[in-house]
C-alpha positions as a printed NumPy array, in Angstrom:
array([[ 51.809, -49.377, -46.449],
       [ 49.983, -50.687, -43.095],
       [ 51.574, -50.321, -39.771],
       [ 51.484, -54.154, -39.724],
       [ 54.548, -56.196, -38.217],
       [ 54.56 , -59.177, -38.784],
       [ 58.288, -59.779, -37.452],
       [ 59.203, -62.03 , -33.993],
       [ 61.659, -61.424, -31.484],
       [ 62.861, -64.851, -30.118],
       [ 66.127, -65.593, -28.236],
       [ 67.888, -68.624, -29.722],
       [ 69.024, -71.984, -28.04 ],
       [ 71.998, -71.011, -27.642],
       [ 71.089, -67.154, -25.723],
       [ 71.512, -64.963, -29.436],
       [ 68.765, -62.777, -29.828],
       [ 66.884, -62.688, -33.262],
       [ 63.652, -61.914, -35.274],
       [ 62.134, -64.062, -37.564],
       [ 59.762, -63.579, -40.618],
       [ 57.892, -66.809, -42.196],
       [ 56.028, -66.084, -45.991],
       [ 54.29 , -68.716, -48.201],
       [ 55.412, -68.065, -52.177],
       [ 53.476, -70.035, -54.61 ],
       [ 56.836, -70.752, -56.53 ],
       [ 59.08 , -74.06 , -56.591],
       [ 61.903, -73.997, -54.019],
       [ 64.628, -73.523, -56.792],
       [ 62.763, -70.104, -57.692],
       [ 62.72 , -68.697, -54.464],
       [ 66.339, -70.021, -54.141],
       [ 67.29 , -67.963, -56.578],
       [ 64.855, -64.577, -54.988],
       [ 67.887, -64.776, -51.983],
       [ 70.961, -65.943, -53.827],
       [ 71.094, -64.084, -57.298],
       [ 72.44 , -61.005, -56.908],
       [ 70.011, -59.397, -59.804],
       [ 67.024, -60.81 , -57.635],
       [ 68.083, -59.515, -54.847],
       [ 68.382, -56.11 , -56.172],
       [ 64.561, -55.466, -56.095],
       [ 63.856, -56.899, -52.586],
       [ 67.032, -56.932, -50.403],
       [ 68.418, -53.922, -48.685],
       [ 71.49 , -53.904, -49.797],
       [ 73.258, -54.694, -53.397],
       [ 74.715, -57.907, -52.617],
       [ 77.366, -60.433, -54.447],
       [ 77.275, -64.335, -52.703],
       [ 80.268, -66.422, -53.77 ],
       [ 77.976, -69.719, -52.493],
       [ 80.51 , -71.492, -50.414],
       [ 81.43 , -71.58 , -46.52 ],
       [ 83.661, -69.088, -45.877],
       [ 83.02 , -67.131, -49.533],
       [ 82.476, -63.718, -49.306],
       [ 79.258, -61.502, -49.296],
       [ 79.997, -58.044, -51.03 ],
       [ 77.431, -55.153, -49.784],
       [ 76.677, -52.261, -51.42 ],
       [ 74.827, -49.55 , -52.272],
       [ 72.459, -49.551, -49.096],
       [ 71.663, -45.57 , -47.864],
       [ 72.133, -46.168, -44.513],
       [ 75.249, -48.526, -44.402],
       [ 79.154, -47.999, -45.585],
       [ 79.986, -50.333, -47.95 ],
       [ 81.08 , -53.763, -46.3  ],
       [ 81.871, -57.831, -46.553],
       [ 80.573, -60.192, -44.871],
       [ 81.106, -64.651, -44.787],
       [ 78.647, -67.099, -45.791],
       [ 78.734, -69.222, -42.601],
       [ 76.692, -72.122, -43.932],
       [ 75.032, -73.136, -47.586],
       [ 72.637, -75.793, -48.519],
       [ 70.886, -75.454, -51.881],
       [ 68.123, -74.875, -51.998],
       [ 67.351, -75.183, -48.757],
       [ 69.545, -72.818, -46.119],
       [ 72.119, -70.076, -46.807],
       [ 73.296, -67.904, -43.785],
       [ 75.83 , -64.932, -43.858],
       [ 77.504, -62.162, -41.251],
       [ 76.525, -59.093, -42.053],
       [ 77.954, -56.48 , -39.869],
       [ 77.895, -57.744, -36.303],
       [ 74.251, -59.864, -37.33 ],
       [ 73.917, -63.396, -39.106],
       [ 71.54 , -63.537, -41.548],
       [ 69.696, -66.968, -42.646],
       [ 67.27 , -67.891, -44.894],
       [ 65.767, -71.341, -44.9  ],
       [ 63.385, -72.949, -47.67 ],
       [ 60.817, -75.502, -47.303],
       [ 59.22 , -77.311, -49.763],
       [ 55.603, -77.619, -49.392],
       [ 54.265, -78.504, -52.554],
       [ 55.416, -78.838, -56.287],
       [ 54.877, -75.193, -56.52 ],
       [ 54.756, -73.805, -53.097],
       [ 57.749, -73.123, -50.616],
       [ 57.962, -71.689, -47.088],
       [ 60.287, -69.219, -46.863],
       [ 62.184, -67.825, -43.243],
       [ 64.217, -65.113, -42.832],
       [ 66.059, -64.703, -39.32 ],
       [ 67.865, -61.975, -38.781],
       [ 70.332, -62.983, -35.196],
       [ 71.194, -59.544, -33.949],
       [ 74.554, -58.587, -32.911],
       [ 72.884, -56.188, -30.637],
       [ 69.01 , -56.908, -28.884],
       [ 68.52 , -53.404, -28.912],
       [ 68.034, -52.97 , -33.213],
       [ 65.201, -55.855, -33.075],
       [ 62.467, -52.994, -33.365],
       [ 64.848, -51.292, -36.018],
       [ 65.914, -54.526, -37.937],
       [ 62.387, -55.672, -38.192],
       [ 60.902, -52.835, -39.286],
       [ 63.388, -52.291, -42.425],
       [ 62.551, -56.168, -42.875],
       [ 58.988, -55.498, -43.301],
       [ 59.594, -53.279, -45.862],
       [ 61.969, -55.292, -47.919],
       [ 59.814, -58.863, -47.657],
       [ 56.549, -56.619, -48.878],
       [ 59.049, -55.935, -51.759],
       [ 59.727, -59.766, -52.332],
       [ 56.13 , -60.65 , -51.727],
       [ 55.532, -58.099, -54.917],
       [ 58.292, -59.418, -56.646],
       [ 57.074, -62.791, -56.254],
       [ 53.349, -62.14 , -57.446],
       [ 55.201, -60.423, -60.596],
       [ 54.133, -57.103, -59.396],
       [ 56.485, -54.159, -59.343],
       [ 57.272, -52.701, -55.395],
       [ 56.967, -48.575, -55.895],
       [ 58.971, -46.384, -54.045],
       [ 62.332, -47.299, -51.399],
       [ 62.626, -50.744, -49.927],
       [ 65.599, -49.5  , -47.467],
       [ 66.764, -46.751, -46.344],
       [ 65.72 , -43.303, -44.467],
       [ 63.069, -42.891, -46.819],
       [ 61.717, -46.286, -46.715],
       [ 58.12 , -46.515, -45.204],
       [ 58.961, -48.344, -42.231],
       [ 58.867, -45.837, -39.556],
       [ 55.276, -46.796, -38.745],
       [ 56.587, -49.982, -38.73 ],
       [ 59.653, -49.282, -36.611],
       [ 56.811, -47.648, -33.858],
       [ 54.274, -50.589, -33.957],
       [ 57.314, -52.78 , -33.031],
       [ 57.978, -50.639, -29.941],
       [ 54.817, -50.028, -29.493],
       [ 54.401, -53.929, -29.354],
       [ 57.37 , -54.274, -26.582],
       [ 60.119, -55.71 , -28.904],
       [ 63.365, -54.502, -28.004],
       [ 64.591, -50.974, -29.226],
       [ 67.169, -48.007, -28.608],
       [ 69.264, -48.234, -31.744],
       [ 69.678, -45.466, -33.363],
       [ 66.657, -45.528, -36.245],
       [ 68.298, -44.491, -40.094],
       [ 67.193, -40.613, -40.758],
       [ 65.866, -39.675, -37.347],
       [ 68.947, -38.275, -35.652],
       [ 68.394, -41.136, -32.727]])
């Protein structure tokens, strides 16, 4: 994979600090609804098993990810199809859908940190796992680890420091 980020840092209105990532799917708004809330979607794409009981307040069960302990996090907000957002660990996750077309919906993943310092970090593992949605969604198969130490996003990880986006958390299978 290409040393290409394609991640923002941004600080939002109200001071958080966050990086975003915008795709284009050529798939109905209820499909890629179901890429970020179905647990067996998310499998091949997100970093993390995960379990969403779809309510405010319901719990988000995650599992399985290398470089994380098993944890829970809280759906903070849900609007299908349109916008679910979750804590995980001391971030918020949020995805929000856009309807462009019949067939065609803009997709953005923000990623508020907990921390500024894992925006180079953060960004770099969510390069990774969006090139294994984009696959996903053109019914290809993504080869190889889409989080993780042995993930291909150190490249990634350097062009974002490289690039002046905030770093100094410690980087999954480095040491530092």
């Amino acid at each position: 994979m290409a040393a290409e980020p394609t991640g923002t840092f941004l600080t939002l209105d109200d001071g958080r600090p966050a990086v975003r990532f915008v795709r284009e799917y050529d798939h109905p708004v209820d499909r890629v609804w179901r890429f970020v809330t179905d647990a067996d979607e998310l499998v091949h794409w997100f970093p993390s098993r995960a379990e969403i009981d779809l309510r405010p307040g319901g719990a988000v069960v995650f599992g399985g990810d290398p470089a994380l302990e098993d944890s829970t996090g809280r759906v903070v907000a849900v609007d299908p199809p349109r916008h679910l957002s979750f804590t995980w660990e001391e971030d918020e996750i949020h995805f929000d859908l856009e309807e462009l077309g019949e067939k065609r919906t803009r997709f953005t993943l923000t990623n508020v940190l907990g921390t500024e310092n894992t925006a180079a970090r953060n960004s770099a593992g969510w390069d990774v796992c969006l090139s294994a949605l984009d696959a996903r969604a053109r019914g290809e198969r993504f080869e190889g680890p889409h989080a993780g130490p042995e993930a291909p996003a150190r490249a990634l990880y350097e062009a974002y420091v490289a690039a002046g986006m905030p770093s100094g958390a410690p980087y999954p299978g480095a040491g530092a």
